[in-house]
Every structure is written in C-alpha cells, then in structure tokens.
C-alpha positions as CSV (number, residue, x, y, z in Angstrom):
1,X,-9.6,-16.4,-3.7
2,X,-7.0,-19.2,-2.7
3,X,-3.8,-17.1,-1.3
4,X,-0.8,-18.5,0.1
5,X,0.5,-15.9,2.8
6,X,4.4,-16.3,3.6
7,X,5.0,-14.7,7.1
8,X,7.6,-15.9,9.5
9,X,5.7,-13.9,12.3
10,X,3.3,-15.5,13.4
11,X,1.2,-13.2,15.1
12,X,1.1,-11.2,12.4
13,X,0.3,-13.9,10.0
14,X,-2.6,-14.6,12.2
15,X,-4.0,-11.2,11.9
16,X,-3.8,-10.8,8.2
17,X,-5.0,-15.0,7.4
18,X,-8.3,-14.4,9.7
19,X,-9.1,-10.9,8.6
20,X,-8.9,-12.7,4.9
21,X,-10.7,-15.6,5.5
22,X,-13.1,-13.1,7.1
23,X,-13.7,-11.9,3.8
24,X,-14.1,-14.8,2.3
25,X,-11.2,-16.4,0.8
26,X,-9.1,-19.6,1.6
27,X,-5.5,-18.6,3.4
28,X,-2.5,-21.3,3.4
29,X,0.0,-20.0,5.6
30,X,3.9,-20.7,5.8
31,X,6.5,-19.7,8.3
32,X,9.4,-19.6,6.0
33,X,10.3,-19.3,2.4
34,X,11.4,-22.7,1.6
35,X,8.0,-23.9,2.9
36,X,6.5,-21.1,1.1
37,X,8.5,-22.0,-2.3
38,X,7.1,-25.8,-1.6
39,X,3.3,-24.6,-1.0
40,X,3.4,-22.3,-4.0
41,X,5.0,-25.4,-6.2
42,X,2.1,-27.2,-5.3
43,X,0.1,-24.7,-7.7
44,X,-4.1,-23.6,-7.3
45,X,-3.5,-20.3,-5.6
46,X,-5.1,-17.0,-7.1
47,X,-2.4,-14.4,-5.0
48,X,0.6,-14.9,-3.4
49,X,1.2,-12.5,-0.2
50,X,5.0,-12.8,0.6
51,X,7.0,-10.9,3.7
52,X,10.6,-10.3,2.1
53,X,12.5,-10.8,4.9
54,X,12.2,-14.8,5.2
55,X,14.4,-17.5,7.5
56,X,15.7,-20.2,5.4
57,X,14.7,-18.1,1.7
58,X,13.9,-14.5,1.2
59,X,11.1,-13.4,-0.2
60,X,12.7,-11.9,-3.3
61,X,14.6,-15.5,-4.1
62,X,10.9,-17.1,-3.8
63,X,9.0,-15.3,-6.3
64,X,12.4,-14.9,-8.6
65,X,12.1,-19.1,-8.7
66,X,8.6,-19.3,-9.3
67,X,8.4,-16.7,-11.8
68,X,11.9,-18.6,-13.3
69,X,9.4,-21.7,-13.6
70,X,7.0,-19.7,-15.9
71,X,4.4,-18.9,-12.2
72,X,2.4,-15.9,-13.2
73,X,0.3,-16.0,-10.0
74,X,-0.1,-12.4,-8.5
75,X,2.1,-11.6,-5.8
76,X,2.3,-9.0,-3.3
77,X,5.1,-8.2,-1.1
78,X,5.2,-7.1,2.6
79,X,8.1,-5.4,4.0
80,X,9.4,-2.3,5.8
81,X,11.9,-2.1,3.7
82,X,10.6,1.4,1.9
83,X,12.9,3.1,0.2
84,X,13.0,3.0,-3.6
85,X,15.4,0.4,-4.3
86,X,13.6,-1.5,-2.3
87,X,10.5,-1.0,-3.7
88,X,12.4,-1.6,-7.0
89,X,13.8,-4.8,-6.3
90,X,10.9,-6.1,-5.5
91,X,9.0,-5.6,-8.7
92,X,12.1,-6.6,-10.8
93,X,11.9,-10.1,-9.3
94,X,8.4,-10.2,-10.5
95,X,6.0,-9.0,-7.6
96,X,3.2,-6.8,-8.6
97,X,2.8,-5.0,-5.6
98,X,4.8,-3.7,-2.5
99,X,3.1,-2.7,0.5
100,X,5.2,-1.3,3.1
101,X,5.3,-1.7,7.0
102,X,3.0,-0.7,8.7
103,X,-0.3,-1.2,7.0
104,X,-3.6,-1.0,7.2
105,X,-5.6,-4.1,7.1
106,X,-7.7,-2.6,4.5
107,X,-5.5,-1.2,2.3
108,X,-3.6,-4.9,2.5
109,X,-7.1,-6.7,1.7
110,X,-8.0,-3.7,-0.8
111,X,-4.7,-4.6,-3.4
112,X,-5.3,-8.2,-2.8
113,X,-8.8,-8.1,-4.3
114,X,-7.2,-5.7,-6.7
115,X,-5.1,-8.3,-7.8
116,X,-7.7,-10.6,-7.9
117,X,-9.9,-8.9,-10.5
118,X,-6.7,-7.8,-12.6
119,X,-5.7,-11.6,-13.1
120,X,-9.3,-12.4,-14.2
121,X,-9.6,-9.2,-16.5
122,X,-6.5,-9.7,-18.0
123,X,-3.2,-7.3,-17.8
124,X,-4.0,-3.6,-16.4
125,X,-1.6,-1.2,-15.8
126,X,-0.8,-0.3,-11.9
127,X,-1.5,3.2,-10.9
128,X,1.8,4.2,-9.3
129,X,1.4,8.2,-10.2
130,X,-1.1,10.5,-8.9
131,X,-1.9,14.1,-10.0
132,X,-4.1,16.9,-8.6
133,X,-3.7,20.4,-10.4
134,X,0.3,21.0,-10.9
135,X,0.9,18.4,-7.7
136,X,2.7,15.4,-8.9
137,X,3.3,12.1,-6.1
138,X,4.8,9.5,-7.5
139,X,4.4,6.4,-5.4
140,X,7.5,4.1,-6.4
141,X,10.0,6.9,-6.7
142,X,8.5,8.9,-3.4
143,X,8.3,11.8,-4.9
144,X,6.5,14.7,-4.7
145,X,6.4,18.2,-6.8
146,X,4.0,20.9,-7.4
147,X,4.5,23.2,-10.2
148,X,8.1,21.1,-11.0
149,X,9.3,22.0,-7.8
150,X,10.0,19.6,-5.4
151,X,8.4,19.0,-2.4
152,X,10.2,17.0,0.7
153,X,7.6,15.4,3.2
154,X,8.2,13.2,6.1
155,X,7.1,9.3,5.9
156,X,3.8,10.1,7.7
157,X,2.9,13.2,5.9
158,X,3.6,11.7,2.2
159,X,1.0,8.8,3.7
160,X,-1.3,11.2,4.5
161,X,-1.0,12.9,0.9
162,X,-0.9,9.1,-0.7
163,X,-4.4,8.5,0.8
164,X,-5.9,11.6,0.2
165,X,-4.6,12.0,-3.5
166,X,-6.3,8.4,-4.2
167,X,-9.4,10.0,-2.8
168,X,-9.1,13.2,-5.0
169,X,-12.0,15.3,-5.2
170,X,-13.8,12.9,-2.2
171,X,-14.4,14.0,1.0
172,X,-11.8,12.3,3.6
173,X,-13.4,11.8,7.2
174,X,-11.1,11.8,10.3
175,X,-11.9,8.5,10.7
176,X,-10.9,7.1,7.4
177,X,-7.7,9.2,8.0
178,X,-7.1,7.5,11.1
179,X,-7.9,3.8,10.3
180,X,-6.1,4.2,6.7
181,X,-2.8,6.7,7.8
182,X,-2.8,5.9,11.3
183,X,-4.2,2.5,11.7
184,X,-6.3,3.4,14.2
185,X,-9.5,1.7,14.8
186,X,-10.5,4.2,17.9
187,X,-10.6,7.8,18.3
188,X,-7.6,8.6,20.5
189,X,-9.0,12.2,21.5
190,X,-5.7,13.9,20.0
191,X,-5.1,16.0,17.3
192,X,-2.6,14.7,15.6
193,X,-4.6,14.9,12.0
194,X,-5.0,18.5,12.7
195,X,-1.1,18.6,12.9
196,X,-0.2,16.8,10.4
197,X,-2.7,18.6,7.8
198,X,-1.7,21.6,9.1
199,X,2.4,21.1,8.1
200,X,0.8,19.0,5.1
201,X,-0.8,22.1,4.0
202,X,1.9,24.3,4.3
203,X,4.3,22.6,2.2
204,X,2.2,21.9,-0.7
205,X,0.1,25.0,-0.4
206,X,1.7,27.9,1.1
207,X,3.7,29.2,-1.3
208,X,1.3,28.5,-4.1
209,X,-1.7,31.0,-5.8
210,X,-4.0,28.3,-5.4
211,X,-5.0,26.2,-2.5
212,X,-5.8,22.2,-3.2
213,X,-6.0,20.8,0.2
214,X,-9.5,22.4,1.8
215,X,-11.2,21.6,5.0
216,X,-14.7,20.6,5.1
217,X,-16.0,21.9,8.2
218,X,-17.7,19.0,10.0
219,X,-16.9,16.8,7.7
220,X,-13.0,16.2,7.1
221,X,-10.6,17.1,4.3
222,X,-10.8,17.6,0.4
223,X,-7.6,17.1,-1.9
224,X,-8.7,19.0,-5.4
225,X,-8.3,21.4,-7.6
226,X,-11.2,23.2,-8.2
227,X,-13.1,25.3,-5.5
C-alpha cells in the first residue's frame, strides 16, 4: 500500500513510517496539514493516516476537503483526543477509523491493512460492538453493560476488556496483553496484569451467576462464555 502519514511530530512519524515500510508499503510523510492536504491532492495513495491535531490545518478540516472533492481514499485518524465526541467528529468528517493515543504499533498497522483489504473488497461494515454472553462494550460510545446494567471501567481496564473481547473465546498470553494494552515490548517483572484483571474481573463478574473472564493457568486469560 501507498499511505500518506500526516504527523507534525516527528519522532513519532518516524516510528510509525519505518515500522510500515517494514512491512512493506510505501510511506509519504508531512509535517503539517496544509502539506498534507497538498500530498493527498496529488492523488495514488491507498490509506491516509492523519494526526488531528495539525499546525497550519487540523486534521478534521483535511479529510472534510478531500472528501468535499469526491476523495474516497481510506483514512484513519490518530489522536488522544478519546472521548466520544471526539471519536464522533471524526467519522462525521469522513474518517473510517479513530485510533486513540497511545497505541500499539500493531494494532496501528493491524487497521491499516484492514483498511486496505476493505477498499479492495468493496464496502464492509466496521465492527464497533462486541458481545460475550449478556456483556455488551461498545467501542465508539465507551460503553460497557452486562445483563443491561452498566458497567463503569477506568481507561486502562476498558483497553484491557477491548483487547480481550476481540480475542473472545482465544486464549490471551501475558505477553500479547502487555505489547497490545500496555505497549510493552519487554517483561517488566511486575504484576500489573494481575491487578488489573483482578479489578477487571470484579466489575464484570462479581456480582454475576456466571463467570466470563477465566484464567488459564500457565497460559494467560480467556474472555467467553461457556466453560
């Protein structure tokens, strides 16, 4: 893939463009939207990776011109700007996904790709709502409720459920937990997993007849329904 990246920080930009080009595709980078809005003019690119907060243009105003001049190119939005109006805005002014700060690298080249094969396979609908048993997490909205109740989790521990409601019915190793909810790419001897499963487990499990978050002994978590 061809992908434009608009990042005005320029380590980071660095990061993400040779982890991507890594894996194969062809990064253009630009510091700042209106060089952004004149690269992405230019036309050929197969994704468009733009940070929202942007010197000269925001992000937003960007991809609200392009897709004003009929652009249907994939886009994807990087910001830490989570809350759900954010999140909202952004898709209203045409992106197709919002990943928020921080990330893991990963993830970030996992909805790319996605975004990718969506534009060659035609219109697919995004998966924004996940559902194990009665427990309900609705990614755009940041919601979470078991049996209609809901369910209030801190930003790291409605992460941790993201990841491991994607992953339903799989096995989750420490490590994948720690590279994908953590960023980590090392085992820092703690146990802050532990920790956070543990509170993870008793909001969405406690005071329910039927556990869905089990541990695997010597192998990690499972999020499912059935024993």
């Amino acid at each position: 893939m061809r992908i434009l990246l608009v990042e005005d920080d320029a380590e980071a930009a660095a990061y993400v463009a040779k982890g991507l080009r890594e894996a194969g595709h062809v990064v253009d980078h630009a510091l700042d939207g209106e060089s952004g809005l004149n690269m992405a003019t230019s036309g050929g690119y197969d994704a468009y990776v733009i940070d929202r907060m942007l010197p000269k243009m925001d992000g937003l105003s960007l991809l609200s011109n392009r897709r004003g001049d009929g652009d249907e190119t994939p886009a994807l939005f990087l910001s830490a700007l989570g809350e759900v109006d954010d999140r909202v805005s952004g898709l209203k002014a045409g992106g197709d996904d919002y990943l928020v700060k921080p990330y893991a690298f990963s993830e970030l080249l996992a909805r790319i790709e996605a975004l990718g094969r969506r534009r060659a396979s035609g219109p697919t609908e995004v998966t924004t709502r996940f559902k194990v048993g009665d427990l309900e997490l609705d990614v755009l909205t940041r919601t979470v409720r078991r049996d209609e109740r809901k369910i209030d989790l801190q930003p790291r521990e409605f992460r941790l459920l993201e990841y491991l409601m994607r992953h339903a019915g799989q096995v989750v190793t420490r490590t994948m937990l720690l590279e994908n909810v953590w960023e980590y790419h090392f085992d820092p001897q703690t146990n802050v997993i532990d920790v956070h499963i543990s509170r993870l487990r008793a909001k969405i499990d406690k005071d329910f007849d039927k556990p869905l978050l089990k541990t695997i002994r010597g192998a990690g978590y499972r999020l499912s329904d059935t024993d």
